[in-house]
ZATI-733712 format. One record per residue (C-alpha): z, x, y. Coordinates in Angstrom, 1 decimal, always signed. Each point is the difference from the previous one (the first is absolute). Layout:
// residues N
R      w      u      v
R      Z      X      Y
...
***
This chain:
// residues 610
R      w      u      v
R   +0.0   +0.0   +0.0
R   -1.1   +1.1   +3.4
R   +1.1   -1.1   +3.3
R   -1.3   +1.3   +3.8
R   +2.8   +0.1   +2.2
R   +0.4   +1.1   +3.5
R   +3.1   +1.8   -0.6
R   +2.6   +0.7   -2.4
R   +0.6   -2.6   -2.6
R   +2.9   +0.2   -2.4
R   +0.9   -1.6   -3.2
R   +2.2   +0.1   -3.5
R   -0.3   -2.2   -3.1
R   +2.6   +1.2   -2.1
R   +2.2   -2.6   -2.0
R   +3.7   +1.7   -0.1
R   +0.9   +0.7   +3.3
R   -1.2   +1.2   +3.1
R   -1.2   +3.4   +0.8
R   +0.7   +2.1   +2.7
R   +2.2   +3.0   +1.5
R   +3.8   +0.2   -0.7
R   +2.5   +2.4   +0.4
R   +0.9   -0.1   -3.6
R   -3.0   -1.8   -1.8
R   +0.6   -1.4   -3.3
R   -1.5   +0.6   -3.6
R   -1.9   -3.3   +0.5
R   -1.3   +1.0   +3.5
R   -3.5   +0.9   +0.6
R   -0.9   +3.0   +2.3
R   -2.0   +2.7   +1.0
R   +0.4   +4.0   +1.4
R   -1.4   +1.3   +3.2
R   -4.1   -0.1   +0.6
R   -0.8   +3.8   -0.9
R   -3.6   +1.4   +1.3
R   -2.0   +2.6   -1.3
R   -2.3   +2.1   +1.9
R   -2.8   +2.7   -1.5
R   -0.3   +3.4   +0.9
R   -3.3   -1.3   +1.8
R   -2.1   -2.6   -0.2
R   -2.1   -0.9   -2.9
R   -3.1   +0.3   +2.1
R   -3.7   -1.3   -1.6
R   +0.0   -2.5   -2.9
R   -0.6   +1.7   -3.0
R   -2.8   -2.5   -1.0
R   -1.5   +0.8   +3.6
R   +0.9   -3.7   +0.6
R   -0.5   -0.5   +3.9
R   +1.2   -3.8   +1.6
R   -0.9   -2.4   +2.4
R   +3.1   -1.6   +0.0
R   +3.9   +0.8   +1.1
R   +2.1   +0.1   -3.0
R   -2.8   -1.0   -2.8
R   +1.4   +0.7   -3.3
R   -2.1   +2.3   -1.4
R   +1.9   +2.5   +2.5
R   +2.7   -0.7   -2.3
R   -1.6   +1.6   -3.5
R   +0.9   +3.6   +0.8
R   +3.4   -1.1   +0.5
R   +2.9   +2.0   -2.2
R   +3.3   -1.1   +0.3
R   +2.4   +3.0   -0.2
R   +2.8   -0.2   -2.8
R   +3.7   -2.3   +1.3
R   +1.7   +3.7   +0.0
R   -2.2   +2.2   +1.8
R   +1.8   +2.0   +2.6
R   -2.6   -0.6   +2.6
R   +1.3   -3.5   +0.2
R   +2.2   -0.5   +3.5
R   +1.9   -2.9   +1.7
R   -3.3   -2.4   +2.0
R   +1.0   -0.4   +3.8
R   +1.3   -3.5   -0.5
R   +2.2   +0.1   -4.0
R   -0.2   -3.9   +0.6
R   -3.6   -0.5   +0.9
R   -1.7   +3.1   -0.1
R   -1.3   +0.3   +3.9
R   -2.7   +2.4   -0.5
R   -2.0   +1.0   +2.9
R   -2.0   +3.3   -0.3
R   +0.2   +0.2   +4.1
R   +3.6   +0.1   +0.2
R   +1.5   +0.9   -3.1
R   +0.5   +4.0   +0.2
R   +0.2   +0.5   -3.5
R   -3.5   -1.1   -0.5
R   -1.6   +2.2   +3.0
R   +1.6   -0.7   +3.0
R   -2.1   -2.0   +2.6
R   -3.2   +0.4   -2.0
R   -1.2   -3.8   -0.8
R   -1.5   +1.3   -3.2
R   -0.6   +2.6   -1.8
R   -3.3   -0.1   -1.0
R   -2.8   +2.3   +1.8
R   -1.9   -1.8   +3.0
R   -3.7   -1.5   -1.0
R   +1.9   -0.8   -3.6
R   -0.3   -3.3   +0.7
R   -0.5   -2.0   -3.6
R   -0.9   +3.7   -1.3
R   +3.5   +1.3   -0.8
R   +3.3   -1.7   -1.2
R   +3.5   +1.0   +0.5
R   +2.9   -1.5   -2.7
R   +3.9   -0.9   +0.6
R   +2.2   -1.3   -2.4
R   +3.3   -1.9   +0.6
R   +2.2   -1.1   -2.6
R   +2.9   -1.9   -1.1
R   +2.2   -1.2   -3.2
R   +0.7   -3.6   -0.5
R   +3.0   -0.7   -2.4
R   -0.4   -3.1   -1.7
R   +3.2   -1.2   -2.2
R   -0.7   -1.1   -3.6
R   +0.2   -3.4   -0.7
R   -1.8   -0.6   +3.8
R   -2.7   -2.3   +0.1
R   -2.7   +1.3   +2.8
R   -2.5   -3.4   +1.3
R   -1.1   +2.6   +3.1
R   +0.1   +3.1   +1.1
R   -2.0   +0.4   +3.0
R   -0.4   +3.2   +1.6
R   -1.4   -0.7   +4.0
R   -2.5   +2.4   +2.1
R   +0.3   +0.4   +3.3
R   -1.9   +2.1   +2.7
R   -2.3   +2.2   -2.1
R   -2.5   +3.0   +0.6
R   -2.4   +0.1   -1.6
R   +0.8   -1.9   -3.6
R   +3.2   -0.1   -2.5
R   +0.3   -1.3   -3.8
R   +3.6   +0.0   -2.7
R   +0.2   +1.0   -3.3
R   +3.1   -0.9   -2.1
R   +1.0   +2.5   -2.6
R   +2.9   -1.5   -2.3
R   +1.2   -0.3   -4.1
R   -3.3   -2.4   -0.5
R   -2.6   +2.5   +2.5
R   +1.4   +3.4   -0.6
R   -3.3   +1.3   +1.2
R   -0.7   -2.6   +2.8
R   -1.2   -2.8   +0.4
R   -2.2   -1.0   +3.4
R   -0.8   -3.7   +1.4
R   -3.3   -0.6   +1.0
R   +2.1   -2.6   +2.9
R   +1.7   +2.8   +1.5
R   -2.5   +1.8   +1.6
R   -0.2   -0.1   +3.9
R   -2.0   +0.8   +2.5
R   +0.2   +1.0   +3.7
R   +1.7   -1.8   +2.1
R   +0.7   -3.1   -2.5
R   +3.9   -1.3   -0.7
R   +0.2   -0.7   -3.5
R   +2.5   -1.5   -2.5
R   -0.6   +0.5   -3.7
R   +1.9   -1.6   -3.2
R   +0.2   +2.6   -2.7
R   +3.1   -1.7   -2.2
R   -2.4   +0.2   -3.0
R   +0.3   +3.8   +0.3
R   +3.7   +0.3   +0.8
R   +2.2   +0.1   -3.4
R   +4.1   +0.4   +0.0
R   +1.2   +3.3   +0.4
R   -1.2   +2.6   +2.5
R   -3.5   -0.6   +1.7
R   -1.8   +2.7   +2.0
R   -2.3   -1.0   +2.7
R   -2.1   +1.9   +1.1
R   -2.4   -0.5   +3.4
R   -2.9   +2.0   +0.8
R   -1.2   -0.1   +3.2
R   -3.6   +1.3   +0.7
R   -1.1   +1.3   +3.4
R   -4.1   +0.6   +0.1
R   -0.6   +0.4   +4.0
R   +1.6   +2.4   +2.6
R   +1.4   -2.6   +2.3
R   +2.5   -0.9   -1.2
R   +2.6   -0.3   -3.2
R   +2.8   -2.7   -0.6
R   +2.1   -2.1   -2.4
R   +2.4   -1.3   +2.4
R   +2.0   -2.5   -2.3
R   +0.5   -0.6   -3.6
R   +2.8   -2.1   -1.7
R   +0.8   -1.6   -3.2
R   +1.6   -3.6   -0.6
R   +0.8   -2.1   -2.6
R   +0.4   -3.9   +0.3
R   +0.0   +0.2   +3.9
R   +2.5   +2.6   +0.2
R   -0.7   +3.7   +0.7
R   +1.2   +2.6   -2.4
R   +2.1   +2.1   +1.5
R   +1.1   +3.4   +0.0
R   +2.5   +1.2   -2.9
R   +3.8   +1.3   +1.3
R   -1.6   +3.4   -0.8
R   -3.4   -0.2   +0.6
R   -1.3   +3.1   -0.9
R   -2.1   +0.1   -3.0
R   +1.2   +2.5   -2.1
R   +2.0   -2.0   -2.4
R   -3.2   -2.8   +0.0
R   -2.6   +2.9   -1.0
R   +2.3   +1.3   -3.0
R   +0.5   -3.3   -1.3
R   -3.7   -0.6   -0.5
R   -0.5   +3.5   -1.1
R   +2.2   -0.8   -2.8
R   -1.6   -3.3   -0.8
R   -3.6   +0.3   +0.9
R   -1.7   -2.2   -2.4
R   -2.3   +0.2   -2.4
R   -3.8   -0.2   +0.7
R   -1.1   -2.9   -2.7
R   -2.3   +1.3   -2.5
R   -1.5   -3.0   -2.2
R   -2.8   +1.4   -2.4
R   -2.2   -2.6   -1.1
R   +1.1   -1.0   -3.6
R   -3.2   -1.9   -0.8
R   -3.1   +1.3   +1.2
R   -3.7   +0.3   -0.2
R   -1.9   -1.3   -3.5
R   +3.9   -0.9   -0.6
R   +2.1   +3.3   -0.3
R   +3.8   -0.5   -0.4
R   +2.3   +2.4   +1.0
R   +3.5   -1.5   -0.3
R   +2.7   +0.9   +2.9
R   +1.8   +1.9   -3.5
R   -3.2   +2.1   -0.3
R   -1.8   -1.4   -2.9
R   -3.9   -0.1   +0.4
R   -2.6   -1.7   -2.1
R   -2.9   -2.3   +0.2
R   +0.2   -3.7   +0.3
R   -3.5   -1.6   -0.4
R   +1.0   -3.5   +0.0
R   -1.0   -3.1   +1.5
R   +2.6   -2.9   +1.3
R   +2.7   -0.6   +2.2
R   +3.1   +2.3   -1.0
R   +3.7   +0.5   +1.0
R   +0.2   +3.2   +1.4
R   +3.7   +0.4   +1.1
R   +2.7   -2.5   -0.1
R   +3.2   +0.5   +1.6
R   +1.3   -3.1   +0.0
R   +0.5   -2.9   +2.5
R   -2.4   +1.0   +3.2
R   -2.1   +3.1   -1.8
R   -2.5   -0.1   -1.4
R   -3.5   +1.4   -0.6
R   -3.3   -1.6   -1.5
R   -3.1   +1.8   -0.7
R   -3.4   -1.8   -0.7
R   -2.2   +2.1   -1.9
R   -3.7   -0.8   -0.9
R   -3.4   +1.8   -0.9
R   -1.9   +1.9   +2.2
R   -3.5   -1.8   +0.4
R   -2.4   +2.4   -1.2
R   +2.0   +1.8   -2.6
R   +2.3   -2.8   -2.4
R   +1.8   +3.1   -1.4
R   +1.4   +0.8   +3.6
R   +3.1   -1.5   +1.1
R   +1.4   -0.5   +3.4
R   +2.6   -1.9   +2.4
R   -1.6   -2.7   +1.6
R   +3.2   -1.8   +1.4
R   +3.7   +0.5   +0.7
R   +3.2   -1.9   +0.8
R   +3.3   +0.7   +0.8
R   +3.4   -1.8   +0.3
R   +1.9   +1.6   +3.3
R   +2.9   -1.7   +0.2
R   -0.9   -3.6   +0.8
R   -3.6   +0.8   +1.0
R   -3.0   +0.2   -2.0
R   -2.9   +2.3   +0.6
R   -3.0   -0.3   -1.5
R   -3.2   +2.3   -0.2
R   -3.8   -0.8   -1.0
R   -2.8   +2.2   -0.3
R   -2.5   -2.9   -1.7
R   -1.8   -1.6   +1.1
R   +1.1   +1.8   +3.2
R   +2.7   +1.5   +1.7
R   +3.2   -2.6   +0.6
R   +3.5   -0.1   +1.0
R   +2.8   -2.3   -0.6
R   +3.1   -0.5   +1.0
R   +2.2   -2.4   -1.3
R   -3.5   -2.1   -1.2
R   -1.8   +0.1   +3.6
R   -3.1   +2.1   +0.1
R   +1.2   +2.5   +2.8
R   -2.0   +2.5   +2.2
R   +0.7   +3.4   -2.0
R   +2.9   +2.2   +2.2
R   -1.3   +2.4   +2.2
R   +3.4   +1.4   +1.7
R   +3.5   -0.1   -1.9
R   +1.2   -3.6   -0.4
R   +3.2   -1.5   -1.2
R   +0.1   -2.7   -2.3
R   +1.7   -3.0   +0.2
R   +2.2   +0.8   -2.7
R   +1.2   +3.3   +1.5
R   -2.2   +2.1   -1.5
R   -3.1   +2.6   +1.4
R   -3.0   +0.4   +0.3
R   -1.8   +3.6   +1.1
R   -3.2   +0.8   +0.6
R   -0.7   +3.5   -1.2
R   -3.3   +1.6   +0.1
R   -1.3   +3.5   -1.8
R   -3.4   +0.1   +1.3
R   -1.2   -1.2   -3.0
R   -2.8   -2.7   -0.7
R   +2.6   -2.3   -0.1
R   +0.1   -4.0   +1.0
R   +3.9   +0.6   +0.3
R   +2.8   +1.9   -1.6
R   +3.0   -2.0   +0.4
R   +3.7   +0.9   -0.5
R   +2.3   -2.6   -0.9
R   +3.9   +0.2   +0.8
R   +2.2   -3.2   -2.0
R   +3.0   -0.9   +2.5
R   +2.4   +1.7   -2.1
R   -1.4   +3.2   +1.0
R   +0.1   +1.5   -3.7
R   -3.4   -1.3   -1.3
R   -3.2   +1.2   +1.6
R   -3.6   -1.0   -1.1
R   -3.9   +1.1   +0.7
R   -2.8   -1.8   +0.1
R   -3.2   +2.3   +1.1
R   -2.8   -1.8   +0.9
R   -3.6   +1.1   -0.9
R   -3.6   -1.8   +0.1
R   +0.1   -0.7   -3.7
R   +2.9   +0.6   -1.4
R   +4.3   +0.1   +0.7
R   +2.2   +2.4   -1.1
R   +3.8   -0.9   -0.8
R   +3.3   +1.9   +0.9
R   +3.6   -0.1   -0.4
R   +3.0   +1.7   +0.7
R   +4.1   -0.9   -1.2
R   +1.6   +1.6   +2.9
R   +3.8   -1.9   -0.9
R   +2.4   -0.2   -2.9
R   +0.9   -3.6   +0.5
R   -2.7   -1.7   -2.3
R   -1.5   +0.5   -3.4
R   -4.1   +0.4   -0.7
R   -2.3   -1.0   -2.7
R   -4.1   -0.6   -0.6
R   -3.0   +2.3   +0.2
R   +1.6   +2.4   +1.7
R   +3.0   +0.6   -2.0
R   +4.1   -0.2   +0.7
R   -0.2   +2.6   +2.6
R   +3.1   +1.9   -1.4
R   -1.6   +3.5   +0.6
R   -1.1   +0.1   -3.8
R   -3.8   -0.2   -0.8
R   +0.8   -0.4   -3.9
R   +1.2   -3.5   +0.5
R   -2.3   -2.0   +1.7
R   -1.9   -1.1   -2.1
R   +2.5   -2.9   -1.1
R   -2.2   -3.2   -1.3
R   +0.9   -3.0   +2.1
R   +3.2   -1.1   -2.8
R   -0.7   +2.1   -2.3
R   +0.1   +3.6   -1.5
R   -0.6   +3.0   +1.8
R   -2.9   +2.3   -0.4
R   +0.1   +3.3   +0.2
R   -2.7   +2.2   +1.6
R   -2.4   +0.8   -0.8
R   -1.0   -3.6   -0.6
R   -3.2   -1.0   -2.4
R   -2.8   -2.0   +1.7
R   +1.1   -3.0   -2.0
R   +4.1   +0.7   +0.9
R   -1.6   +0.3   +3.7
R   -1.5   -3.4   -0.1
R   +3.5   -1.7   -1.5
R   +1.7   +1.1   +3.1
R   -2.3   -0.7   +2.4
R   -0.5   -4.1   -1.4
R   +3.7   +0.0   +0.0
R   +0.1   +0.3   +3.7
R   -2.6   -2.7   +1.0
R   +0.7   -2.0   +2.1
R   +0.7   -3.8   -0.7
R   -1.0   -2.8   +1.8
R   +3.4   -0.7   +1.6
R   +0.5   +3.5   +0.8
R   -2.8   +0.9   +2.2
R   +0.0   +1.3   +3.5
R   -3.6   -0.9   +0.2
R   -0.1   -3.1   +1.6
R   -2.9   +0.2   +3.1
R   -3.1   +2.1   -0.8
R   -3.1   -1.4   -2.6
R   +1.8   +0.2   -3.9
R   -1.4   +3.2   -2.2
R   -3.2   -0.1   -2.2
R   +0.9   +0.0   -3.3
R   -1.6   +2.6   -1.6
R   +1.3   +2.2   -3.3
R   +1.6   +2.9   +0.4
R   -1.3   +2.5   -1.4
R   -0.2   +0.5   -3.7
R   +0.6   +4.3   -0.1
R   +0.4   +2.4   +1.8
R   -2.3   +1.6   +2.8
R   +0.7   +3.6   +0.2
R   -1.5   +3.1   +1.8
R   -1.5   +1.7   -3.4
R   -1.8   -3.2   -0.2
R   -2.0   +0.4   +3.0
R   -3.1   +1.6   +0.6
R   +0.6   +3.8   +0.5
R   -2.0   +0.2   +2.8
R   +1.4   -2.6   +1.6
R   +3.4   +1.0   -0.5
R   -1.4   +3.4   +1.9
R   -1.1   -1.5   +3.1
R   +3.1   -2.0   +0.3
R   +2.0   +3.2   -0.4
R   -1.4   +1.6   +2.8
R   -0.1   -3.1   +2.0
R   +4.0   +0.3   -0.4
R   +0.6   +3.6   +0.1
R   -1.9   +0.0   +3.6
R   +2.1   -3.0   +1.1
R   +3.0   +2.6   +0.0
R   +1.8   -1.2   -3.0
R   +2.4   +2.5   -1.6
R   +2.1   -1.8   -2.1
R   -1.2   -0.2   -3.6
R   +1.1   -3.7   -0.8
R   -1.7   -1.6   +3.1
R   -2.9   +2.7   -0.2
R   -0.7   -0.9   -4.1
R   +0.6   -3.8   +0.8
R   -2.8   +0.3   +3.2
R   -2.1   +1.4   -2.2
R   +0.4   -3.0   -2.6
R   -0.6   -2.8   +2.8
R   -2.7   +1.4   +1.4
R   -2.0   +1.0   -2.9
R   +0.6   -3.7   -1.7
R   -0.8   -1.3   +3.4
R   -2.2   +1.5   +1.4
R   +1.7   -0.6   +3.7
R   +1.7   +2.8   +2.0
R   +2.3   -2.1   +1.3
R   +2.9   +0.6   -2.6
R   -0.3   +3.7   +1.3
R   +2.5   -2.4   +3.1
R   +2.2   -1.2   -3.0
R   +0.8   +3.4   -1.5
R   +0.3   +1.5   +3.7
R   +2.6   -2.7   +1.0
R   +1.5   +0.2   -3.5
R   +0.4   +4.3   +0.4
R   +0.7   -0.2   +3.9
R   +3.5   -1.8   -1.4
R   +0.8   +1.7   -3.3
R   -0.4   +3.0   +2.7
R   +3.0   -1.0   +1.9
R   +1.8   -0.8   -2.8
R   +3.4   +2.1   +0.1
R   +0.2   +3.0   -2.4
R   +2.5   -1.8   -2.3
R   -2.3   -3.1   -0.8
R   -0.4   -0.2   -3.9
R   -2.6   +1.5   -2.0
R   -2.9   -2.2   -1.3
R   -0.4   -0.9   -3.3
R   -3.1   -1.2   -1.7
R   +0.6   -3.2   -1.2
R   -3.2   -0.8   -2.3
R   -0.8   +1.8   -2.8
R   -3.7   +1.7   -0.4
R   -2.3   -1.4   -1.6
R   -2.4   +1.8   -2.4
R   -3.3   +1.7   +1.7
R   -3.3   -1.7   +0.2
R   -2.9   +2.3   +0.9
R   -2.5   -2.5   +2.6
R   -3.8   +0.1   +0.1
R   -1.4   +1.9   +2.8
R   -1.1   -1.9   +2.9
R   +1.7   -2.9   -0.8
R   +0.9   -2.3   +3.0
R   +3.9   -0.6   +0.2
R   -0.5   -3.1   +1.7
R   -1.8   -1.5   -2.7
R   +0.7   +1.8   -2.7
R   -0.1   -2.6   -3.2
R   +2.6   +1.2   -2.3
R   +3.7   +0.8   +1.3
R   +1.1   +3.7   -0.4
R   +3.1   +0.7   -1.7
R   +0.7   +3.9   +1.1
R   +2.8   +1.1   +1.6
R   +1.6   -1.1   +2.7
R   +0.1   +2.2   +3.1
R   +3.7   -1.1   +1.3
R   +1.2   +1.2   -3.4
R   -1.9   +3.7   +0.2
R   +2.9   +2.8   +0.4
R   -1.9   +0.5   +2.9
R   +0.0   -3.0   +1.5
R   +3.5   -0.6   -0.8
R   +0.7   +3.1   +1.7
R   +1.2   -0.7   +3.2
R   +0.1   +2.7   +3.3
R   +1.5   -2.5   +2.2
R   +3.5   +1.0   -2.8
R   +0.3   +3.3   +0.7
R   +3.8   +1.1   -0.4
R   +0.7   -3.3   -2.0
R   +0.0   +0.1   -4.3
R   -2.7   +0.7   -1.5
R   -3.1   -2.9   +0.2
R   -0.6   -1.2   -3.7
R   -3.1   -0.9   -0.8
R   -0.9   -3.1   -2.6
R   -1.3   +2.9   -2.5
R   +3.5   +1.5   +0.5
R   +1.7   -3.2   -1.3
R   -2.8   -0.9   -2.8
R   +1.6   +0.6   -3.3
R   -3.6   +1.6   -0.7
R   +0.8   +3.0   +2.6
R   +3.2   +1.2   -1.5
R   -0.4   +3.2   -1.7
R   +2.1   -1.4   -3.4
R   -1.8   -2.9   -0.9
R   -3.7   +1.4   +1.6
R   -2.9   -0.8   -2.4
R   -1.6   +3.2   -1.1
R   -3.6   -1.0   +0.7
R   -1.3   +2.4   -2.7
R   +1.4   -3.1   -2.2
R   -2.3   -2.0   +1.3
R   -3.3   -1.1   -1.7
R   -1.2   -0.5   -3.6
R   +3.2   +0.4   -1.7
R   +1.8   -1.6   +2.1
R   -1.0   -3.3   -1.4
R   +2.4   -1.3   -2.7
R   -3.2   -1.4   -2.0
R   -1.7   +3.0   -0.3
R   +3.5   +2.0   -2.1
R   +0.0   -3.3   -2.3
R   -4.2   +0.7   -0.7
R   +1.1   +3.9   -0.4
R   +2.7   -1.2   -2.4
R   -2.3   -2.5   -1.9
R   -2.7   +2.6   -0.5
R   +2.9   +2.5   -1.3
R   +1.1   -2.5   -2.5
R   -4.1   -1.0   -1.2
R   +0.1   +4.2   -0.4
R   +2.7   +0.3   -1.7
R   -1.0   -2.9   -2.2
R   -3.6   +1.3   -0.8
R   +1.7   +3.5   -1.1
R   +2.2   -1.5   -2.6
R   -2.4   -2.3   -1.6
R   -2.4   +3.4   -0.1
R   +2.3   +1.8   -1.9
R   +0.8   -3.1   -2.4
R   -4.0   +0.2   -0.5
R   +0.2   +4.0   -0.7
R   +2.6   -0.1   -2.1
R   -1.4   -3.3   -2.2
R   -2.9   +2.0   -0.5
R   +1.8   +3.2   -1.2
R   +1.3   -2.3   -2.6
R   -2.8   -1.2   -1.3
***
């Protein structure tokens, strides 16, 4: 929310008390520390994308921006701790009477940043409906970003940006969690005539914040050093021409058509996947839809027969800026530069489940992340617990451990369909109903040199990591279509930030025996399905960079009773005598032998007689 003002506005929504200064503030108070400014050594001069304005303030001034770090020593008390009261003409720390530091004739060609900052305590168990921060008297533009537990690298609205001369109040309580919140104000000065920000204070509810009994920030900037937060890294867990990888780590291929429970965590979480054929090829499978229970919304997502949103059973514009649900829960907008419709992150009100929906022109790929104790998990995506061996647990009944036949794969998979009464699917057209798959489609299967040019297609995307680089290579070569080089990108751009502790993967279907296929054969429509092995299950592919430092990855070979030393097959065995009939001829032809020499010798001794 955005309102133009012709002065200072103040205001606090807060639903425990009433903020503001006090000689002895208590737990439940909210407050802030001093306005600190930062000033460079000099100023940042040209844009370093050669980026030259027409206009006071525009934000592309802003992109070279780089906020220093809460501690650095360069940071000093602003004229005014209350509201800042920065005027480069006056203020001798700056330059003395110099309006500006930037060279004459610079106008629009050269930009000069300061940063001002202060910490916002918010008591837990506070409920923040606004937090506007108000602009006043500004040369030649000024924006905030809020660093906190939930943005530990930052987070910038698009609503706080202002240019010269405007008076500005901005809502940013959808950025503001409990605890300490740092917030931060660049202001931008891109002409030599002059360089401001005169006033800048924070409310909530009507009432200003005010200024801490010690309002230096010292003990403000330690807290949040200690509790920084983590950045949220959800990896995709079903991807592409569908890949699982399970939050524990276990990895395999799920070509399956339907509507399936992905996670359930009980009342207000869960996750539905749609899966159907890819048009050209009816081996491939991929997501076409996805719905999630946050809380007391529902969200759903349709790639067919075009791209739809949901919410709560109304077709909805798709978000383009970071909403909040009626429920309580989030919505951001993320983007990686990717050919990407949208990729979505989902926060549930509790603020322990987190989802992702990523968005492209054919196809949707699926994550989730547990990030509480408080509930229990089951479906698709196993019990979360941290161990990969367990999740594959048949919708009541037994558990099977990896790695899983094709035909154990396909018992757990129709065990988490979903039923009629369960379905989150409630707004976009109903799936075609096509049969899944009869086998398995594997890389060995495809024609070599396909499988060649998707490889390089890959490798030059910048892939590194051998599960999302052997899985690209798969989707494209069944495909045909580059775009699942964005899948495995988004899918390795996660796994990336994963910390080093995550678990190692584990291959969760077994291999399949090898199929040698015809040369030149078209893996789009290819007539027979291939049976070779499965490229998630490869030691390589279930070899994963990303766990460096963590236990050893295991690979679905690894955990195949076929690839332990002991029980090995010697494959010398293999072959004619290996076939049980053939001993019982040998021993049949041994016993006619045997049989013909004793009824020779009864003949040669008979005649010796006579």
């Amino acid at each position: 929310m955005i309102s133009v003002v012709s002065g200072l506005l103040c205001g606090v929504v807060i639903s425990n008390g009433v903020a503001g200064a006090s000689s002895a503030e208590k737990d439940d108070e909210i407050v802030r520390t001093s306005w600190q400014m930062y000033i460079s050594d000099q100023p940042h001069g040209e844009m370093k994308s050669g980026f030259v304005g027409t206009e006071h303030g525009d934000v592309k001034y802003f992109e070279d921006a780089d906020v220093p770090d809460l501690d650095d020593p360069k940071w000093q008390a602003a004229p005014d701790p209350d509201v800042i009261g920065f005027d480069g003409r006056t203020d001798p720390k700056f330059g003395g009477d110099k309006a500006s530091r930037l060279p004459a004739g610079s106008c629009f060609k050269q930009v000069d940043y300061t940063y001002f900052q202060t910490f916002v305590t918010v008591p837990k168990g506070t409920t923040v409906d606004k937090f506007e921060v108000t602009f006043d008297h500004i040369d030649d533009g000024a924006r905030i970003e809020i660093y906190n537990v939930e943005h530990p690298e930052g987070v910038i609205d698009a609503n706080s940006h202002v240019k010269l001369n405007k008076s500005v109040t901005v809502d940013l309580h959808e950025l503001i969690s409990t605890g300490v919140n740092r917030v931060v104000v660049t202001q931008l000065d891109d002409c030599p005539t002059g360089n401001n920000l005169g006033r800048a204070s924070i409310s909530l509810n009507g009432t200003a914040v005010g200024l801490a009994t010690d309002p230096n920030p010292e003990s403000a900037i330690e807290d949040l050093k200690k509790n920084p937060g983590t950045k949220k890294s959800i990896v995709t867990s079903t991807w592409g021409d569908v890949h699982i990888s399970t939050p524990d780590g276990l990895v395999y291929d799920f070509q399956t058509t339907g509507d399936l429970i992905l996670v359930n965590g009980g009342p207000g979480v869960q996750v539905q996947a749609r899966q159907e054929t890819w048009e050209s090829n009816p081996k491939v499978t991929i997501n076409t839809a996805a719905a999630l229970q946050v809380g007391a919304d529902t969200l759903e997502f349709y790639q067919r027969p075009e791209l739809s949103f949901y919410l709560n059973g109304v077709l909805t514009p798709l978000p383009t800026d970071d909403v909040r649900l009626p429920g309580g829960g989030k919505i951001e907008s993320t983007e990686y530069g990717l050919r990407t419709s949208k990729d979505l992150t989902i926060e549930w009100p509790d603020g322990e489940n987190f989802g992702r929906v990523v968005l492209f022109r054919d196809h949707i790929d699926i994550g989730f992340l547990r990030g509480g104790d408080s509930r229990t998990y089951e479906g698709v995506l196993g019990d979360q617990d941290g161990d990969p061996r367990n999740d594959l647990q048949v919708r009541g009944g037994a558990l099977i451990t990896p790695p899983a036949t094709w035909e154990e794969l396909n018992t757990f998979s129709d065990s988490w369909r979903v039923s009629g009464e369960e379905s989150l699917f409630k707004g976009g057209a109903p799936a075609k109903a096509v049969s899944a798959p009869e086998s398995r489609l594997t890389l060995d299967g495809l024609d070599p040199d396909s499988r060649a040019e998707a490889a390089n297609t890959c490798e030059a995307a910048g892939l590194t990591d051998q599960l999302a680089l052997d899985n690209c290579t798969f989707d494209v070569a069944a495909t045909g279509d580059d775009i699942f080089v964005d899948s495995a990108l988004a899918y390795a751009a996660a796994v990336a930030e994963l910390p080093a502790e995550a678990p190692a993967i584990v291959g969760g279907l077994e291999a399949a025996p090898a199929e040698t296929p015809s040369s030149g054969t078209d893996p789009t429509t290819s007539g027979e399905p291939s049976t070779s092995a499965d490229p998630t299950t490869t030691e390589s592919a279930a070899t994963d960079p990303a766990n460096a430092g963590s236990e050893p990855s295991t690979s679905a070979a690894e955990t195949s009773p076929a690839a332990d030393p002991a029980t090995a097959e010697d494959p010398s065995s293999k072959g004619l005598f290996s076939n049980p009939l053939v001993w019982v001829g040998l021993g049949l032809l041994l016993l006619l032998i045997l049989v013909l020499i004793i009824v020779a010798g009864r003949r040669r001794k008979d005649h010796e007689q006579a």
